[in-house]
Each structure stands twice: as structure tokens, then as C-alpha cells.
Residue, then its C-alpha position, 0 to 999 in steps of 0.5 A: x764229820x759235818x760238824x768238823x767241817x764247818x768248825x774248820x770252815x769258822x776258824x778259816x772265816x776268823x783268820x781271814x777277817x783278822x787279816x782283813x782288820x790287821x791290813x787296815x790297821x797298819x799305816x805301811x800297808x798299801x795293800x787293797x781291802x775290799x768292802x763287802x759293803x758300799x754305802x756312805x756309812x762304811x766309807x766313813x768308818x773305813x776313812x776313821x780306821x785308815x786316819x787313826x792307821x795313818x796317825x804314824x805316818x811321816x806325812x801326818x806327822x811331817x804335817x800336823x808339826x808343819x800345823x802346828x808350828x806354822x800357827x804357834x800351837x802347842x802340840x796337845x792343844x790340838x786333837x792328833x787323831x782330828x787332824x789325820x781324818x781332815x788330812x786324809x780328806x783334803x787329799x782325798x777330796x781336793x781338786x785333782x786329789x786322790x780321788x781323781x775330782x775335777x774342777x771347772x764351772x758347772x753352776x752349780x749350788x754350794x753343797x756336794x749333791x751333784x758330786x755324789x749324784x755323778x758318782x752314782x753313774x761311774x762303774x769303770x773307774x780309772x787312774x787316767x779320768x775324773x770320778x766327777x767335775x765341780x766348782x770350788x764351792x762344791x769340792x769343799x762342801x764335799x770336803x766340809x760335809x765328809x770331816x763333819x761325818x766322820x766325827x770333826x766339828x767346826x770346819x765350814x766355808x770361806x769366801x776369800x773372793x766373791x768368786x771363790x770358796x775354799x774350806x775353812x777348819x777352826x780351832x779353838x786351843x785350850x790356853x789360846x785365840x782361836x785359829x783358822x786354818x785354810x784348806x785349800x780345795x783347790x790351788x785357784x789364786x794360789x802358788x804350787x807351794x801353798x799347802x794345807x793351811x795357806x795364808x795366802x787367804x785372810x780366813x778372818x775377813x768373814x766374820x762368822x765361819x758357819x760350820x758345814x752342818x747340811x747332810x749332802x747325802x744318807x748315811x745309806x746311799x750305796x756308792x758303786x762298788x768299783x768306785x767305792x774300792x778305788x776310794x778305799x785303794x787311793x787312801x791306803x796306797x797315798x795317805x802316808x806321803x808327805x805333803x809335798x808328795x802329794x802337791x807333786x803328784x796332784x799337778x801330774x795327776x792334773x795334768x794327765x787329767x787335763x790330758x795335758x801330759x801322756x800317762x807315759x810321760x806321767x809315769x816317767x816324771x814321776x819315777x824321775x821325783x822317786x829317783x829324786x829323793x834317793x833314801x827318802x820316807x818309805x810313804x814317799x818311795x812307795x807313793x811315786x811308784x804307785x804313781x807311775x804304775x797307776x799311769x800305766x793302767x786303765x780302768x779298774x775291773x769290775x768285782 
């Protein structure tokens, strides 16, 4: 009997590992998945999983056309599964994104440490407050150093002005001039119409894009846990939206962040953009009213 019980015990464990797996593989799925382990290392095999799940999504596809048609690409002279990760991590990582960074002026250097240093010490993560506070060089160093580890080359930093920095991906088209596409970690000097790969920038006034090489962080760095599921349920709850979606909802989350609008009026003005798009993408629907349920919640508890 002891041998049986611990048979029917491995069969229980494989069924729910399998669950598990299939939730992260399914680009509709918004359903949490807790990680038994927090590092950096599993963040980014986590970040692989869901972009590669993500590859079937309106917003990836609506985005990588917009990419490509914008810069007069042929579609396969571009790598599909490369655009999903540096997508999913401009919405991630970009000043009032998915994980709730901040921008102001800190004085910072030009690299992430100080991001992963201030998320070191957040326990109580919440829809309603910033994870951490950085410039414009540091979001998209932080951008530039996640895209390179989770297996993207030749994205690197931009200084539009002497006084600001946006991230800059380079692409090099089989039967083509090379490209820069602009990735604007932050909307400073831009419009709420200027998206992922804005000219609102020259990205050819530097000479040389330097690719973003320097490793902010150990592949073994432990990020707390409640932190590191709000990462994990952010990207499986928004990651599908459009772009547009998402512009929308990084000015509400800003302006909640800001404390600029109630969560109340948040939480309204987002079901109100929901209601807006009537029969519109799943991604879309689903996204709003996570939105404005999100507006309605406070920190996340602890497991």
C-alpha cells in the first residue's frame, strides 16, 4: 500500500506540473503561475516561454506588421520570435508599464543597478505604487540588459538629446540596409501617439549604437517572491494587447501612479475604453477589465 501511495502521489505531481507547463504555453490564458524559484535566471526562461506563447497574439501580430510595414521590411528578413521577447519587454520595463517603474531624476549612472537594488526591498507589491523610481538612461538599460539575456543581440542606447536616452534595437535585414528601430522607454519629447519604433527620434544621429553588453545583475540574484509573481501575473494578464491598449493604459497607470486620478476613476475610465471597443480582440477586453479590477485592489499578499 505504501508503494501505491506514493505511485498515485508522482502521477498527482506530473498532472500538475503538466497544468502548469500548458498555462504558460497558451497565449490566452491569463491565469497566474506561480514560480517555486525567484531568481533573474528563471525571470528570463519565464520571459522566453511567455513571448514564444505571446507569438499568437493580436498585439504581437497587429505589432511586428506595424514594424514591418513601417520600415518597409519584408516580413522573414526579420526574426518573429526576437520581436515577441524585445515587445514584451518594452511593455514590461518602460516608464509606467507593466511593471509599474517610475520616472524622475535620480542622478543616477546609465546602467540598471539601482532599479534592481530598489526591488530588492519591495515585499508588498501593489497595482496602485511604483515597483522603483529611475531616469530614462536607467529604464532603457534595463530594458537593453533583459533583451540581451533573454537571447536578443544588437539593441544598445541612444542619445537623442544630451539630456535624454531611449533604447535603440538594430536590425540587419538579409537583402537590406540596416535599421534602427526606437524604443521609447519613456514617452519624454514624444506624443501619446508615438509608439514602439517612433521617428520622432533620428536613432542615425549617433554614429555607433554600441550593443548594451554589461551584466546589471547575476543571473543568481533572488528577486523577492511577491515581486517576482507580480512580474510573472503582468505579462500573462497584458502581454496580448495591442499597442494601442497598452499606450492607453500606460497614461491611466501613470496617472494613478502620479496619484493624478483616484483608482476609482481609473478603474472607470478604463472599463469606459473596454465598452468602447465593443466586439474588439479578446487581448483587448481581457486587458481593461484586468485593468479596472487591478485599480480596485491594493497590495499583493504575500505567499
Amino acid at each position: 500500500m505504501r508503494y501505491l501511495r506514493r505511485a498515485r502521489l508522482l502521477v498527482a505531481l506530473v498532472l500538475m506540473t503538466a497544468r502548469v507547463n500548458l498555462c504558460l504555453a497558451d497565449p490566452r490564458s491569463s491565469q497566474f503561475t506561480p514560480s517555486p524559484r525567484t531568481t533573474l535566471a528563471q525571470l528570463i526562461t519565464l520571459i522566453r516561454q511567455k513571448a514564444h506563447a505571446l507569438e499568437t497574439s493580436t498585439g504581437t501580430r497587429l505589432g511586428f506588421q506595424s514594424l514591418t510595414s513601417s520600415y518597409k521590411l519584408a516580413p522573414n528578413s526579420v526574426s518573429y520570435s526576437d520581436y515577441s521577447v524585445v515587445r514584451l519587454l518594452f511593455e514590461a520595463t518602460r516608464d509606467k508599464g507593466l511593471w509599474n517603474l517610475n520616472w524622475d531624476i535620480t542622478n543616477m549612472p546609465p546602467n540598471s543597478d539601482n532599479i534592481w537594488r530598489q526591488w530588492q526591498n519591495v515585499r508588498k507589491p501593489s497595482f496602485l505604487a511604483p515597483t522603483a523610481t529611475a531616469e530614462c538612461d536607467e529604464l532603457s538599460a534595463l530594458f537593453a540588459f533583459l533583451v540581451e539575456r533573454a537571447g536578443v543581440r544588437s539593441v544598445g542606447l541612444l542619445w537623442p538629446a544630451a539630456n535624454h536616452t531611449v533604447a535603440v534595437w538594430v536590425l540587419h535585414p538579409a537583402n537590406g540596409p540596416v535599421v534602427r528601430v526606437v524604443v521609447p522607454t519613456t514617452q519624454i519629447f514624444l506624443e501619446q501617439t508615438d509608439f514602439f519604433g517612433t521617428k520622432k527620434f533620428d536613432p542615425w544621429r549617433q554614429k555607433i549604437i554600441y550593443e548594451y553588453s554589461r551584466h546589471d545583475a547575476p543571473d543568481s540574484l533572488e528577486i523577492p517572491k511577491p515581486l517576482f509573481d507580480f512580474f510573472v501575473l503582468q505579462l500573462n494578464k497584458y502581454g496580448g494587447a495591442s499597442d494601442l491598449t497598452l499606450q492607453q493604459l500606460r497614461y491611466v497607470r501613470g496617472a494613478v501612479l502620479l496619484k493624478r486620478w483616484s483608482p476609482k476613476d481609473a478603474a472607470l475610465y478604463a472599463l469606459k475604453l473596454r465598452s468602447g471597443l465593443g466586439s474588439g480582440p479578446a487581448e483587448d477586453l481581457a486587458a481593461f477589465q484586468s485593468f479596472a479590477q487591478d485599480m480596485r485592489s491594493g497590495p499583493l499578499s504575500a505567499n
